[in-house]
C-alpha positions as CSV (number, residue, x, y, z in Angstrom):
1,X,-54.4,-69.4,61.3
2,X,-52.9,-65.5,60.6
3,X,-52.8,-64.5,57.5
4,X,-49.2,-65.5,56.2
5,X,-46.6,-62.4,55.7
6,X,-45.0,-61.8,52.2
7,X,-45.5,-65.2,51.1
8,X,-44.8,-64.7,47.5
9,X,-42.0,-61.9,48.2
10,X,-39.4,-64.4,48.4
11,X,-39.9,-66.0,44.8
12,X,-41.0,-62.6,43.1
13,X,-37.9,-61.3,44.2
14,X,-36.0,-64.2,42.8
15,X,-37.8,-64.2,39.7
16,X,-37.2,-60.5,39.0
17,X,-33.6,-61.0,40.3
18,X,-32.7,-63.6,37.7
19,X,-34.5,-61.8,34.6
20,X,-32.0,-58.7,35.5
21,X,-32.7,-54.8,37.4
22,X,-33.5,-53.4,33.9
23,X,-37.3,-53.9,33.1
24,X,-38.2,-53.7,29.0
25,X,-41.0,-51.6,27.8
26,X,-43.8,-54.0,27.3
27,X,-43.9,-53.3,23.6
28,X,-40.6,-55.2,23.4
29,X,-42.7,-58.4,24.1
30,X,-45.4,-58.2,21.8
31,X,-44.4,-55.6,18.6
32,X,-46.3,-53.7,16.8
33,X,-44.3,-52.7,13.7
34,X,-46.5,-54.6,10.7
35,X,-49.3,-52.5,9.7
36,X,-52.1,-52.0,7.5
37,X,-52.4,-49.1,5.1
38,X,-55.9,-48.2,4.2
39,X,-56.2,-45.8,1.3
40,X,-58.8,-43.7,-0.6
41,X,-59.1,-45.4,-3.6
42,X,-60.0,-48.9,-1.7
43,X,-56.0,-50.3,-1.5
44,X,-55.0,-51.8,1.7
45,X,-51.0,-52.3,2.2
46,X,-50.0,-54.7,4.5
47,X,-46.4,-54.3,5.8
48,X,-43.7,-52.4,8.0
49,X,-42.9,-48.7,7.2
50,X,-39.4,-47.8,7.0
51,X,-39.8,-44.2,6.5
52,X,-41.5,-41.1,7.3
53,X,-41.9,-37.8,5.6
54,X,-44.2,-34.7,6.1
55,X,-45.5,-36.0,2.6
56,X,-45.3,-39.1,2.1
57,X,-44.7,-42.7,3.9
58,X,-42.7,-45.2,2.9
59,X,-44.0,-48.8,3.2
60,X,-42.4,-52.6,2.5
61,X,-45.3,-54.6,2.2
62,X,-45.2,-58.3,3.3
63,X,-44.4,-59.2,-0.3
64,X,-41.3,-57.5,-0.5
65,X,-42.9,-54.6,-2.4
66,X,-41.4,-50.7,-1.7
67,X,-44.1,-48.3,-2.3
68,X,-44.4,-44.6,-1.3
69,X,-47.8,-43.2,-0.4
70,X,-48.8,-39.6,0.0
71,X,-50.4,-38.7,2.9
72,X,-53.0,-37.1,1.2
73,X,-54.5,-40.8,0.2
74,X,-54.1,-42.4,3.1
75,X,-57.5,-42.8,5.2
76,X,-56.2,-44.8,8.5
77,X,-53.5,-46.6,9.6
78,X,-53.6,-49.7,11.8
79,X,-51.5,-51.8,14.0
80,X,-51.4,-55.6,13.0
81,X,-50.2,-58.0,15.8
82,X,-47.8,-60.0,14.2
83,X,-44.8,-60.6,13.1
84,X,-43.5,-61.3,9.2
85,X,-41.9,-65.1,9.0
86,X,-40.3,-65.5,5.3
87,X,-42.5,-63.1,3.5
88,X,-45.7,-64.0,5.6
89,X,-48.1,-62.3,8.2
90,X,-47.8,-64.2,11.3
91,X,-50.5,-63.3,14.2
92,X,-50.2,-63.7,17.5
93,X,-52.3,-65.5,19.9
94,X,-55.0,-62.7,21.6
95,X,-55.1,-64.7,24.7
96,X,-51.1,-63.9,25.5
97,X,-51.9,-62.7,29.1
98,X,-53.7,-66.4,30.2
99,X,-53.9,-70.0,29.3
100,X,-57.5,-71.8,29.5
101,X,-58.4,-70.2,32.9
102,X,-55.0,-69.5,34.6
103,X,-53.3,-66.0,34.0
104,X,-49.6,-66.4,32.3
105,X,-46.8,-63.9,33.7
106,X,-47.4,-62.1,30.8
107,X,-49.6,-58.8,31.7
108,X,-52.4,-56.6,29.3
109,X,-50.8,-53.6,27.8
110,X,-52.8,-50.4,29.0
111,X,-55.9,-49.7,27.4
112,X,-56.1,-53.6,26.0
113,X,-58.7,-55.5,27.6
114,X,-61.2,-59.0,26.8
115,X,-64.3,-60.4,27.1
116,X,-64.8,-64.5,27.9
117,X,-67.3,-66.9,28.2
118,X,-66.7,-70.1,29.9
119,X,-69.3,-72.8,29.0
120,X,-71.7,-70.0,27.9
121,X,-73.0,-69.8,31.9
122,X,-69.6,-68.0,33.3
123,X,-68.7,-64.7,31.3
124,X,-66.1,-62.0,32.2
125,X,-63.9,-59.3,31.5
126,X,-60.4,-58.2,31.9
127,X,-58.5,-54.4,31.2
128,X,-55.2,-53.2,31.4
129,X,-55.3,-50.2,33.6
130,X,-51.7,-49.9,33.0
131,X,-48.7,-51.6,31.4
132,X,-48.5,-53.6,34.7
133,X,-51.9,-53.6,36.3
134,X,-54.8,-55.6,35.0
135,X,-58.2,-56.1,36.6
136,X,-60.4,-59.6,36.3
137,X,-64.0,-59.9,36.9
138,X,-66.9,-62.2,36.5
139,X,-69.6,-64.1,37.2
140,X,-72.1,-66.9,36.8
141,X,-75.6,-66.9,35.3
142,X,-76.6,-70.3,35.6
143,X,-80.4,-71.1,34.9
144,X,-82.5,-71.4,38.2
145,X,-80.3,-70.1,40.7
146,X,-81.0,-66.3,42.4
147,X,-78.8,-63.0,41.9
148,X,-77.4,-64.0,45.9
149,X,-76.7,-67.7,45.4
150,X,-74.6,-66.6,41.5
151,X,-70.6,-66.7,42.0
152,X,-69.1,-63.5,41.5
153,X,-65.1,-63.1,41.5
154,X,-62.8,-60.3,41.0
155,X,-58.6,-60.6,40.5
156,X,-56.3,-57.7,40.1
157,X,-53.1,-59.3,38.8
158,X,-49.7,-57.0,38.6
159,X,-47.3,-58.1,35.7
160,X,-43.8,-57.5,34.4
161,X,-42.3,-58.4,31.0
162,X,-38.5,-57.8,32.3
163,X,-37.2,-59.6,29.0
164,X,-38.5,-60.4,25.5
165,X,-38.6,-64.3,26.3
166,X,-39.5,-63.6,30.3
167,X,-42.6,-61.8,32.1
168,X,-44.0,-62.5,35.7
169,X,-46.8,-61.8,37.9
170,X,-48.8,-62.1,40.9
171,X,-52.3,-61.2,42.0
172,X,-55.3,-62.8,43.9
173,X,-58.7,-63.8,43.1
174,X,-61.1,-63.6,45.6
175,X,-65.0,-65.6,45.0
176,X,-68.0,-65.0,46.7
177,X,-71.3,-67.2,46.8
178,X,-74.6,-67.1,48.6
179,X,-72.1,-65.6,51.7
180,X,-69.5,-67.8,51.1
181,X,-65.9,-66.8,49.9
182,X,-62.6,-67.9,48.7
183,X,-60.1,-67.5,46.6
184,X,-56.4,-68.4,45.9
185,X,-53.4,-65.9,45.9
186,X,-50.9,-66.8,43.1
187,X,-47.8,-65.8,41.4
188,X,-46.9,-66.8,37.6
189,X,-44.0,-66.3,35.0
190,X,-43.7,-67.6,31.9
191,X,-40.6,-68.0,29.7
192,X,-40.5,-68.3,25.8
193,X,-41.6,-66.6,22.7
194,X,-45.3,-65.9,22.1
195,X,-45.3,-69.1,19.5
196,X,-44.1,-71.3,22.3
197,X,-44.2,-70.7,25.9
198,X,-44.0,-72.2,29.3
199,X,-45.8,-71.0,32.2
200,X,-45.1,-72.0,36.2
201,X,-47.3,-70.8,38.6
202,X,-47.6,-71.0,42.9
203,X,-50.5,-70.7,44.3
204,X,-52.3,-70.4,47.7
205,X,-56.2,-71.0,48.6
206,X,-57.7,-69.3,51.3
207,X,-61.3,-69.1,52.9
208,X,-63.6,-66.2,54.4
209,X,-65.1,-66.8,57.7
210,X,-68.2,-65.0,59.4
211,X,-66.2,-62.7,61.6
212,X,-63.9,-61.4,58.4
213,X,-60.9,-62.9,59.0
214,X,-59.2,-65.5,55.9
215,X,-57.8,-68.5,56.3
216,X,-54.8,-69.8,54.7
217,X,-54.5,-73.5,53.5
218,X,-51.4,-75.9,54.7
219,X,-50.4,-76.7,51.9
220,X,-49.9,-74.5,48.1
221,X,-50.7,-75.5,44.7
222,X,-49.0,-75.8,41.8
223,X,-49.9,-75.2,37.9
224,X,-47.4,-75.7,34.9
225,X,-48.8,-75.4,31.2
226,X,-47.8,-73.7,27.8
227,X,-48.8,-73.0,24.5
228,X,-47.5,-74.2,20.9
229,X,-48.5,-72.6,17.7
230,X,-49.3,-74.8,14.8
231,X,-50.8,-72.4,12.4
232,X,-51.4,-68.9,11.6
233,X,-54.7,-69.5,13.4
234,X,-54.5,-72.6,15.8
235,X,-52.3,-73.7,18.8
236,X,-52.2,-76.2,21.2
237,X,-52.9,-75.1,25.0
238,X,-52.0,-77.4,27.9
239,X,-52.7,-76.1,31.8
240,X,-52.3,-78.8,34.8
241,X,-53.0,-78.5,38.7
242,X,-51.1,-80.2,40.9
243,X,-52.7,-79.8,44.2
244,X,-50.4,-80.7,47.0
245,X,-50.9,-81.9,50.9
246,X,-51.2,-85.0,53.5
247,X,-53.3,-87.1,51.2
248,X,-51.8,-86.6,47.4
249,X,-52.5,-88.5,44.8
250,X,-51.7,-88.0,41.2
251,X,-55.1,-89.7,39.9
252,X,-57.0,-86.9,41.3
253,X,-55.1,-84.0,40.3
254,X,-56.6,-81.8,36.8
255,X,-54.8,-81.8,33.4
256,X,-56.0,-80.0,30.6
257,X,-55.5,-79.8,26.8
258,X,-57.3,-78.1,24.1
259,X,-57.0,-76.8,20.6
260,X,-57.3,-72.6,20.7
261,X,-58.8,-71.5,17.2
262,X,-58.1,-67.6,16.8
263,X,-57.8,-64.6,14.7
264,X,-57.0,-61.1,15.1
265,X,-59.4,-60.0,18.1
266,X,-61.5,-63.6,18.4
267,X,-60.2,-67.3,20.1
268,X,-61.7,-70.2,20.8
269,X,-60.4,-72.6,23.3
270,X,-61.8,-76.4,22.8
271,X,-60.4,-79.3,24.9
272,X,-61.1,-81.1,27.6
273,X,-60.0,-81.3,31.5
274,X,-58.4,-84.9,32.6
275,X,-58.7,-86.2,35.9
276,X,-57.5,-90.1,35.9
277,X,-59.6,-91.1,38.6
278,X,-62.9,-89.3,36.8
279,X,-61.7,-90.8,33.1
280,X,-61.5,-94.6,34.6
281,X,-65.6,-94.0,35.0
282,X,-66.1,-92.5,31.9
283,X,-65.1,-89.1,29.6
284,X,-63.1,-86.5,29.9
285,X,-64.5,-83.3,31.3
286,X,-65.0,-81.0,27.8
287,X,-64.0,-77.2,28.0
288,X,-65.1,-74.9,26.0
289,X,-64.1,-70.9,26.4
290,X,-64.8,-67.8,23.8
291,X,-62.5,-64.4,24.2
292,X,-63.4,-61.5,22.3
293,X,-60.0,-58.9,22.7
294,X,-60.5,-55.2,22.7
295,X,-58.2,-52.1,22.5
296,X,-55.8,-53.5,20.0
C-alpha cells in the first residue's frame, strides 16, 4: 500500500478554519501574570503587579493587599502558573500539553520542556523548541532484555493555540524494536479552559518493512478524553481508544481513568486502563505515570 497523501490536511485545515485566520500568542492560553516577589529581608509577595517604576514596583498580592517595593530589596522575581479565583492562587495542571499518554492540541511553549516515567521501566522527555514545535523521545529499560531488543520512540508534534479555549495539533510517533518499527500519525485539538477540557484526536498506525517502505493501516483510530480539576492539586484524567475496522467490538477497545496529583513543576497520574473483555477475567490494568516539568 503507498503511503497515503495529506491525510490529515483536510481536517487540520478545517480545524484551523473554524477557530478563525488570526492565531493568539500562546501566552494568551496559559498566563503568566501572578507572581512571586522574593525580597532581601526573607518576605515573599504573592500576587499580580500593576505597576512599574525605575524605582519601585507596585504589587496586589492575592489577599487584596497594595504594597510598593523598591527595587533595591527585591532579590528575584518569578512567574507562578496560575490564575487568582476569589482571592486564591489557583495552579494549573503541568501536564497541559498531554493526557495519560496521548498529546492534547495544546503545544509546549518554547524553552518548557518534561521528564516522565511510565511504570518506572519507560522514561522520557519532551521540549518546546518553539511556541509550535515540540519534540518527544523515549525509551524502555526493562530488566533482562539487551540495548537492541529495548523500544525506543521519537514524536515531533506541531501545535497551535488559535483561541484561548481552542489549540490543535498534529505529529507522528515513530517506534523501533529489535529491527521492528511502527508508529501512528495523529492529529489532536482540544477545546476548553485548562480546568476543564476536551480532547479529540485521529489517528493512523503504520508499519516498517525490510526494504524501507511504511505501510499504512485500513482503517484510523480514534481517541477522545479530558480533564477536570477538583482541587488546587488534583484532577480527574480520562483518555479512551476506539480502534476501528472489519472486526469491531466495543469489549475490546481501552478506556482509561485516573486521578493526576500535581503541584507547581511535579504530577502524578494514578488510574487504571479498562478493557471490558480483560475486566470480565479479572482487574483493571493499573497506570501509574510521574512528570517532572522544566523551563517554567
Amino acid at each position: 500500500m503507498k503511503l497515503p497523501k495529506f491525510i490529515l490536511i483536510p481536517a487540520i485545515t478545517i480545524l484551523y478554519l473554524a477557530a478563525g485566520n488570526q492565531l493568539y500568542a500562546q501566552e494568551n492560553s496559559i498566563p503568566d501574570s501572578v507572581v512571586s516577589v522574593s525580597l532581601e529581608d526573607g518576605t515573599v509577595l504573592n500576587g499580580i503587579i500593576t505597576n512599574k517604576t525605575e524605582c519601585c514596583l507596585e504589587i496586589k498580592t492575592l489577599g487584596g493587599l497594595e504594597a510598593k517595593i523598591p527595587r533595591s530589596t527585591i532579590l528575584s522575581i518569578k512567574p507562578l502558573h496560575g490564575r487568582i479565583v476569589e482571592g486564591r492562587f489557583q495552579r494549573f495542571d503541568p501536564n497541559y500539553s498531554r493526557l495519560l499518554y496521548a498529546p492534547t492540541g495544546r503545544p509546549l511553549k518554547k524553552g518548557e520542556g518534561y521528564f516522565s516515567d511510565i511504570w518506572v521501566f519507560f522514561p522520557g522527555f519532551a521540549y518546546g523548541f518553539t511556541d509550535n514545535f515540540t519534540l518527544m523521545a523515549g525509551f524502555s529499560i526493562l530488566p533482562g532484555a539487551s540495548l537492541s531488543e529495548q523500544a525506543k520512540y521519537i514524536a515531533p508534534k506541531f501545535g497551535f493555540q488559535t483561541k484561548d479555549d481552542f489549540s490543535f495539533s498534529f505529529g507522528a510517533l515513530y517506534l523501533t524494536a529489535n529491527e521492528f518499527g511502527a508508529g501512528i500519525a495523529f492529529a489532536a485539538a482540544t477545546m476548553g479552559k485548562p480546568d476543564k477540557s476536551f480532547t479529540a484526536g485521529l489517528g493512523l498506525g503504520y508499519t516498517k518493512s525490510d526494504d524501507g517502505d511504511f505501510k499504512f493501516a485500513d482503517h484510523p483510530i480514534l481517541m477522545f478524553g479530558g480533564n477536570v480539576r477538583m482541587s488546587n492539586s488534583t484532577a480527574f484524567v480520562s483518555e479512551n481508544w476506539i480502534i476501528t475496522g472489519e472486526n469491531f467490538d466495543l469489549a475490546e477497545q481501552p478506556f482509561s481513568l485516573a486521578v493526576r496529583f500535581f503541584g507547581e513543576k511535579i504530577a502524578v497520574d494514578v488510574g487504571a486502563i479498562i478493557v471490558l473483555e480483560i475486566l470480565d477475567e479479572g482487574f483493571p490494568f493499573p497506570w501509574l505515570a510521574f512528570t517532572y516539568n522544566f523551563g517554567r
